[in-house]
Each structure stands twice: as structure tokens, then as C-alpha cells.
C-alpha positions in Angstrom: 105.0 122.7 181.5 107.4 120.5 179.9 108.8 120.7 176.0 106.5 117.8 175.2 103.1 119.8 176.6 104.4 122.4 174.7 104.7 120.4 171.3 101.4 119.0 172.1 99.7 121.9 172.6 101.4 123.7 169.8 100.7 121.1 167.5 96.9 121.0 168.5 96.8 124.5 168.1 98.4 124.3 164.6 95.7 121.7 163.6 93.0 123.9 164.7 94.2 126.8 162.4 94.8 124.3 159.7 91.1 123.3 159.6 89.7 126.6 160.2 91.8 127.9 156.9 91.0 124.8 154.6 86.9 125.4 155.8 87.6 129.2 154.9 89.5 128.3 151.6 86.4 126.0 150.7 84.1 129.0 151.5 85.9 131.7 149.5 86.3 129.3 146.5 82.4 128.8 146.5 81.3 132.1 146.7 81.0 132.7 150.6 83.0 134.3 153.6 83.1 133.5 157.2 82.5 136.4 160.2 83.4 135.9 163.2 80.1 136.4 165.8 81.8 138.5 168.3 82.1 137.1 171.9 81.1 133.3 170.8 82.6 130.0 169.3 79.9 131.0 166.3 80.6 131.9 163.0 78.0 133.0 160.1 78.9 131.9 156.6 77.8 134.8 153.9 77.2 133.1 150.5 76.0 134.2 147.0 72.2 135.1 146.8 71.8 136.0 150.0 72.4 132.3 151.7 73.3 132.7 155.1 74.3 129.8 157.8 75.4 130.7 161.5 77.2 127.6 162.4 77.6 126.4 166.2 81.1 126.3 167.3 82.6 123.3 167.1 80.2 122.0 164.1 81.9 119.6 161.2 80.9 120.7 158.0 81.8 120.5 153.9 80.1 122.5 151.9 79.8 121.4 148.2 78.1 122.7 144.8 76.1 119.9 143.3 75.3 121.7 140.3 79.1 123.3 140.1 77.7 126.4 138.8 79.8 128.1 141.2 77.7 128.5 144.3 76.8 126.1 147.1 74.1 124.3 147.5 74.5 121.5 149.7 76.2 121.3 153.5 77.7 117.8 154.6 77.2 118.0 158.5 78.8 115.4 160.8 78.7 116.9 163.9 76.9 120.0 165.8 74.1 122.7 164.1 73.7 125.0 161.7 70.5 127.3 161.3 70.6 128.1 157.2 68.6 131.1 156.1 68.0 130.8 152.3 65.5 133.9 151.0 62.8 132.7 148.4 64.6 132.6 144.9 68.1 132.4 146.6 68.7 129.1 145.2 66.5 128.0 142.3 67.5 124.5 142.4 67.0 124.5 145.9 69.4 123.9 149.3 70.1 120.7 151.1 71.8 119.8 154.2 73.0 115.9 154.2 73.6 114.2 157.7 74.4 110.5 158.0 70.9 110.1 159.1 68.9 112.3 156.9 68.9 114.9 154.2 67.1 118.1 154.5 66.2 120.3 151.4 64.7 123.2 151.1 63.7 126.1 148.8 62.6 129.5 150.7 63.3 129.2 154.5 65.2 129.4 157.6 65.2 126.2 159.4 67.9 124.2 161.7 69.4 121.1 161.7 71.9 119.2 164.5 73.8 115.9 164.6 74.3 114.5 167.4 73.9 111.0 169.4 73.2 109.1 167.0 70.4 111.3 165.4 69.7 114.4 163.1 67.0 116.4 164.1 65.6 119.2 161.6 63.3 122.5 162.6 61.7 124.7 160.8 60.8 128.3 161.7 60.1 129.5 157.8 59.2 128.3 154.8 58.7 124.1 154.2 61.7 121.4 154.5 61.8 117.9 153.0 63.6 115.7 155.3 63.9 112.2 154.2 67.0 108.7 155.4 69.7 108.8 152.4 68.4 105.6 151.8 64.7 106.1 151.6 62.8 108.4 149.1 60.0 108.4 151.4 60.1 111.2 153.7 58.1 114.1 155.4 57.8 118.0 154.8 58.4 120.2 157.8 56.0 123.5 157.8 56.9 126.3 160.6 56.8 125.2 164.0 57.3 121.5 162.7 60.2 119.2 163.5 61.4 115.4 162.8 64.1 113.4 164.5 65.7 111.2 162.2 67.4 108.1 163.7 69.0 105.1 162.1 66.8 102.4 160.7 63.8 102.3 158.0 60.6 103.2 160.2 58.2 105.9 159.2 59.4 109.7 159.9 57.2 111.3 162.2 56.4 115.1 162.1 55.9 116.7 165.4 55.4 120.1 166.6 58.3 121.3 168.9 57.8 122.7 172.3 58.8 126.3 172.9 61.1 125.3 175.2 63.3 122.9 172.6 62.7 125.6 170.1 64.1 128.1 172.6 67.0 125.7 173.7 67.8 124.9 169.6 68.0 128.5 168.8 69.6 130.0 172.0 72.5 127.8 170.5 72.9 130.2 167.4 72.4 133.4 169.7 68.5 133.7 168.6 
């Protein structure tokens, strides 16, 4: 390998760190910590009042407090999935995940979202969700078992109910 690979690589691998410490930095300095899920590119993100959020490796995420009391409350996800678990009363003011397609919010569940081609697509497995375009205030709400895909444009959201098998596929991403 020649001293340029090496730079490369070294330099690559520098990156990586670098955004794995400024994610973790952001997590401590809202009230959460990262663990490692043994054996995977996963990592579950422990916050205040019980919020957790196993996140798919390679995901692109911010997470923010809207209210700045302190505690987060919204995820910014570009890229990849997360599957949120937020127990009733966890977050009074309630929990969203914002996508460049869609925004997700919820009170009370467990539910998934992913980015990907062009699309967000949100399922719920407890609790309710109300997905809706950034642009839009109409939108749908997601019981169990429900799912949307939410694609550019302005056309109606439409609520379907997932196959096991996407369901299956979805969560076997999170190690579920």
C-alpha cells in the first residue's frame, strides 16, 4: 500500500471517529448516551424518560430539543432507520422524527421510520403516529400494524397495513 492509501485511509478513518464523537457529544449534552449493540453496526441511544432509539448503522441523524428544556425531542434523519421507543408520559409534549419527506410525531409508542430512495416510510407496532409532508398540515395517523410511504409531491397520504414479511424485513434491520 502506498503512503497515499495510507493518508487516505487514515484520514477516512479520522473522519469516521470525528462524526461518531460530535453525534455522541450531541447525545451527552441532551440527556442521552450511546451503547454499542454487540456484534452489529447498531447502536441504541438511551435518553431522559426512558426514550430509547436503536439506530441502523450507517443512519444520518441530529437530534435536537425544540422546547430546550433540556431533553430531546425531535430526530432530524437524512439517511437509514431508526425504531424510537417512547413509553406513555415519556415526553409530554410529545416526540417527532423529521425526514425531508415527512414528519412523524408521536406520544406513547414504538414505531420505525427509514429514509431512503427518495421516500420516508413510517411503521407502527405501538401506540398511534401522525405522519404528515413538512409542507402539508394534512396528514394521516398510523395505529399498530399501520404504515405510510411518504414520497415527494402533494397527493393524499395513504395508510396501509404492512405485510408480515416488510414488517419482518424492517425490524430484522434493528435486530427485532
Amino acid at each position: 500500500m502506498s503512503a497515499r492509501d495510507r493518508f487516505f485511509r487514515s484520514l477516512v478513518a479520522g473522519l469516521f471517529v470525528g462524526v461518531f464523537w460530535v453525534d455522541a457529544a450531541l447525545a451527552q449534552g441532551a440527556g442521552c448516551a450511546f451503547e454499542p449493540e454487540g456484534g452489529t453496526s447498531r447502536q441504541i441511544l438511551r435518553c431522559q424518560e426512558g426514550l430509547t432509539i436503536i439506530v441502523e448503522g450507517g443512519a444520518r441523524f441530529t437530534l435536537a430539543d425544540r422546547d430546550r428544556n433540556g431533553k430531546v425531542d425531535t430526530v432530524r434523519l437524512r439517511r437509514k432507520a431508526l425504531l424510537l421507543d417512547a413509553p406513555a408520559g415519556s415526553i409530554p409534549a410529545g416526540f417527532a422524527v423529521v425526514t425531508p419527506q415527512a414528519i412523524a410525531a408521536a406520544r406513547g409508542t414504538k414505531w420505525a421510520v427509514d429514509v431512503g430512495g427518495g421516500k420516508t416510510s413510517v411503521f407502527v407496532l405501538r401506540g398511534r403516529v401522525a405522519v404528515n409532508r413538512p409542507a402539508s398540515r394534512a396528514g394521516v395517523v398510523l395505529a399498530p400494524g399501520d404504515g405510510v410511504d411518504v414520497e415527494a409531491g402533494t397527493g393524499p397520504l395513504t395508510v396501509k397495513r404492512w405485510p408480515a414479511k416488510r414488517v419482518s424485513a424492517l425490524l430484522a434491520r434493528f435486530g427485532q
